[in-house]
C-alpha positions as CSV (number, residue, x, y, z in Angstrom):
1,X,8.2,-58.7,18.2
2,X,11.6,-57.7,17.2
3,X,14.8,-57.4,19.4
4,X,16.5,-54.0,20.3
5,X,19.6,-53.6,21.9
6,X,19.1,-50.8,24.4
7,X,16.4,-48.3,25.1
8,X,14.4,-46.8,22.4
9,X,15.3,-44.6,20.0
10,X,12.3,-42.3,20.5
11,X,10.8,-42.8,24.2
12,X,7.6,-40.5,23.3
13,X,4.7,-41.8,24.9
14,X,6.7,-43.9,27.2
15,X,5.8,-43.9,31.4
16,X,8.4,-42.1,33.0
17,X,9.6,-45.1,35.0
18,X,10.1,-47.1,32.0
19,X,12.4,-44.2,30.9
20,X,13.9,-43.7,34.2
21,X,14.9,-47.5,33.8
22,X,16.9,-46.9,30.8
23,X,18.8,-44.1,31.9
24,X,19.8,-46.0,35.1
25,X,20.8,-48.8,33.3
26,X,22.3,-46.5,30.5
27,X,24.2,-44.6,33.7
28,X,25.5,-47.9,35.2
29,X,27.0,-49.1,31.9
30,X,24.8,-52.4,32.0
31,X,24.0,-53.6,28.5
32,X,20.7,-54.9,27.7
33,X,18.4,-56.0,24.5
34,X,14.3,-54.5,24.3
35,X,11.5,-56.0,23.1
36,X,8.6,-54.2,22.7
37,X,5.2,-56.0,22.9
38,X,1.1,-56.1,24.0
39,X,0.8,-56.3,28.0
40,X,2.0,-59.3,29.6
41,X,-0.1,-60.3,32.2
42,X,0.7,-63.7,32.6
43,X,3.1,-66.5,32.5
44,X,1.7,-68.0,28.8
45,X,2.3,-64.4,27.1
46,X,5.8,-64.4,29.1
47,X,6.7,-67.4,27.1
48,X,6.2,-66.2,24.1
49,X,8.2,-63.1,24.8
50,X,11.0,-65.3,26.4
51,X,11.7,-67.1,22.6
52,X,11.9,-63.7,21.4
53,X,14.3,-62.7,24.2
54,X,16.6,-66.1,24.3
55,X,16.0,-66.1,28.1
56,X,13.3,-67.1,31.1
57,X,11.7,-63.8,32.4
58,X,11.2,-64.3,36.1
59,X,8.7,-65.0,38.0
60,X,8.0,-61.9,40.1
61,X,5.5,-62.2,43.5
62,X,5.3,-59.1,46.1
63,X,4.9,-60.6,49.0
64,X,4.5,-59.4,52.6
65,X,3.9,-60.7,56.0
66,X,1.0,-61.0,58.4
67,X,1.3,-57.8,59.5
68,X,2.0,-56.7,56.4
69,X,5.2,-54.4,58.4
70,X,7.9,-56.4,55.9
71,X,7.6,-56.9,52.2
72,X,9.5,-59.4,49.6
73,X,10.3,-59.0,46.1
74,X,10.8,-62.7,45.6
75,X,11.9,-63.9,41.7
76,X,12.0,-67.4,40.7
77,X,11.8,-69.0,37.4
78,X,8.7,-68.7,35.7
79,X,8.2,-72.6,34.7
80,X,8.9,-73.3,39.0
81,X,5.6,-73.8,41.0
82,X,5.9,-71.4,43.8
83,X,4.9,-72.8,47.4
84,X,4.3,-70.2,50.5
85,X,5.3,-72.5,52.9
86,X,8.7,-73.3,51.2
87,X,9.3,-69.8,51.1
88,X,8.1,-68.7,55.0
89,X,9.9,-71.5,56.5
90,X,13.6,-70.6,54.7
91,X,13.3,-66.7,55.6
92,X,11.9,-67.6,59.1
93,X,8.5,-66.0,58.9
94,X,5.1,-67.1,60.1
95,X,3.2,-66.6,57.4
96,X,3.6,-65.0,53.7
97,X,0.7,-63.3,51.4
98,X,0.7,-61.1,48.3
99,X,1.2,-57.3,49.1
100,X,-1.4,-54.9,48.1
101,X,-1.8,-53.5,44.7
102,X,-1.3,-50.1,46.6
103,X,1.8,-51.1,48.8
104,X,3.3,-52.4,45.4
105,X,3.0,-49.3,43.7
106,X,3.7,-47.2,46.9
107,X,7.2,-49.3,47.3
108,X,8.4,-50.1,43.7
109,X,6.6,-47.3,41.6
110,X,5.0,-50.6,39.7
111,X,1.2,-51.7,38.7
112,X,0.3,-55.8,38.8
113,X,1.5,-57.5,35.8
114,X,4.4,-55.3,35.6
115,X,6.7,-56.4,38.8
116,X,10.1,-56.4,38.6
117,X,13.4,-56.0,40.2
118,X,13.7,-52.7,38.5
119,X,11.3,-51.4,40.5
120,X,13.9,-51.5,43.8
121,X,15.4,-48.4,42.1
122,X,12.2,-46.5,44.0
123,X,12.5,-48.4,47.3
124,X,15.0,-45.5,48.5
125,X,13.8,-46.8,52.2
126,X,14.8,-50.2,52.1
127,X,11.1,-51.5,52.5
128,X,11.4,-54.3,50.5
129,X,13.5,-57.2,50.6
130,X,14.8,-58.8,47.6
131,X,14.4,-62.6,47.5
132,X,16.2,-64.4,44.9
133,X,15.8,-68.4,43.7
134,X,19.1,-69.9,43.5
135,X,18.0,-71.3,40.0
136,X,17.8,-67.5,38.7
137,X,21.5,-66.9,40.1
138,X,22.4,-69.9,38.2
139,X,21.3,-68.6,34.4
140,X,23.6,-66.2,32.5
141,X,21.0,-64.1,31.5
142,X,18.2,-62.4,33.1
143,X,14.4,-61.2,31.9
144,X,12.5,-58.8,33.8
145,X,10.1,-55.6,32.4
146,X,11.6,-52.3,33.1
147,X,8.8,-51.3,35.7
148,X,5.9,-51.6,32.5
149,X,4.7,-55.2,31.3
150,X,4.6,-53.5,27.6
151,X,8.4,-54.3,27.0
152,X,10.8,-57.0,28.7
153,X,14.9,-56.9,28.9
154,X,17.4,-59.7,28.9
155,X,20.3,-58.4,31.3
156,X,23.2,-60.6,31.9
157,X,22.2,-61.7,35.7
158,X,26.0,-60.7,36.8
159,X,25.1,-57.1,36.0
160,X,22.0,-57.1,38.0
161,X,23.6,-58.7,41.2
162,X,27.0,-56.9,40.6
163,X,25.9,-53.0,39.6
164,X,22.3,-53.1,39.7
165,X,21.5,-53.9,43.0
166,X,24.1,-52.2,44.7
167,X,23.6,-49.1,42.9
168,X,19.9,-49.1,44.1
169,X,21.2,-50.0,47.7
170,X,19.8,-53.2,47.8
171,X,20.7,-56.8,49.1
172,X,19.5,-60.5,48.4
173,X,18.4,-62.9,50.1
174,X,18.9,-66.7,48.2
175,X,16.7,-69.2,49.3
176,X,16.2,-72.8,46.7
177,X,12.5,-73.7,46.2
């Protein structure tokens, strides 16, 4: 795996997302480094990719209520354990469960295994609710996929909170697990 800065120089064969990620980022002036590599689909390929990247991707669950009427983008460090009752109890809700392959992709334009923050650029509706780990806030850098688990970014995290999210129209919630 090698690392790029910015998007590639030849996006043929790319998903349309993945591209539409660049030129959002490339629009909003955020600087970012690539990596290119096989799908990451889980944690123990994640690491690998982090020594390449110099930073902790997150940890990113799709989450939704009982009724399944709210949904939450929660990210968290990927070496944290996550616990649903932590999480319920600090946003006030009953009960928490994953979202629906279908709902994920119907909110955030994103598959399983590819979940990411960048995927709040599609959530023109404000259906989901970002949930942020204070630990996260806490690290100068950021790793996420851009909407595809075939290539990862490191972000600095005061871009995402500071041009990111309010260009996609999007608030977070911090909670500490």
């Amino acid at each position: 795996m090698e690392l790029y800065n910015g998007r590639p120089a030849d996006c043929t064969g790319r998903l349309d997302k993945e591209r539409e990620t660049y030129d959002l980022l490339d629009r909003l002036g955020i600087a970012y480094q690539r990596t290119d590599h096989a799908p990451a689909d889980t944690m123990e390929v994640c690491n690998v990719i982090d020594a390449v990247l110099g930073v902790l991707i997150c940890k990113n669950l799709f989450l939704c209520n009982r009724q399944k009427t709210k949904f939450y983008l929660m990210l968290m460090p990927g070496d944290k354990p996550f616990k649903t009752k932590d999480l319920s109890h600090q946003l006030g809700v009953a009960r928490l469960s994953f979202g629906t392959p279908e709902d994920m992709e119907r909110l955030l334009n994103v598959t399983p295994g590819s979940v990411s923050v960048m995927g709040l650029q599609y959530d023109r509706e404000n259906q989901v609710q970002l949930v942020v780990d204070r630990a996260v806030l806490e690290q100068e850098y950021f790793g996420c996929h851009p909407c595809i688990n075939t290539s990862s970014l490191k972000l600095k995290t005061a871009d995402v909170v500071e041009k990111f999210l309010p260009a996609v129209h999007h608030e977070m919630i911090q909670v500490s697990l």
